[in-house]
N, C-alpha and C positions, 0 to 999 in steps of 0.2 A: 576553656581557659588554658594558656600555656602555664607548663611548669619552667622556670628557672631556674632550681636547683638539679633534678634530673627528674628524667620519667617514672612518672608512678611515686617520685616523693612529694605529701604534700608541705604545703608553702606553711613556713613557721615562723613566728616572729624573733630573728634572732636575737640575741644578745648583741650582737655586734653592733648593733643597730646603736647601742645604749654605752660601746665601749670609748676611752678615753684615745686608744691606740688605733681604732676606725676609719680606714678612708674611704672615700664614698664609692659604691661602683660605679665602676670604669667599663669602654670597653673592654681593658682586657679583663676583667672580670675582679670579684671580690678581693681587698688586700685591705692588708694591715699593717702596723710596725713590728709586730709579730713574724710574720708571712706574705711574702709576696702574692701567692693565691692562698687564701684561707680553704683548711683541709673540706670535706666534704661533712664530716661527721660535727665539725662545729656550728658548719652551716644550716645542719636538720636539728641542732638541736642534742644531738643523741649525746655531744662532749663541751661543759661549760666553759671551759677552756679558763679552767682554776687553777689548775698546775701545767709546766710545760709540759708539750710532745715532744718526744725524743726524736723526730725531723728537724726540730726548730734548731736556728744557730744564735740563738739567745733565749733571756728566760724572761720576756714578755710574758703577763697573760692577762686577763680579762680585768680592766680596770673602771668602774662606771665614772661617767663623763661629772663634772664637777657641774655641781645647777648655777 
């Protein structure tokens, strides 16, 4: 099975999946209203993206989608 996120990381269910600010992948790959390309470490997982990144030019973060 191919990895999408990079080799050798495995596939995680992210949060982004569940955020309010979410755009669906594209080709050009993962974005958000956040982030044009959403960083790598959100996308494993490794950052809930609770507080902003100090790359970001706004203070977006991780909002769940309303049911």
């Amino acid at each position: 099975m191919s990895d999408i996120i990079g080799k050798n990381e495995p596939l995680v269910k992210i949060a982004c999946n569940y955020c309010l600010h979410y755009h669906r992948a594209n080709m050009a790959g993962f974005s958000c209203d956040a982030f044009k390309a959403i960083p790598r470490e959100i996308l494993t997982g490794k950052n809930d993206h609770s507080k902003p990144l100090p790359e970001q030019n706004n203070k977006i973060v991780y909002e769940p989608k309303k049911k």
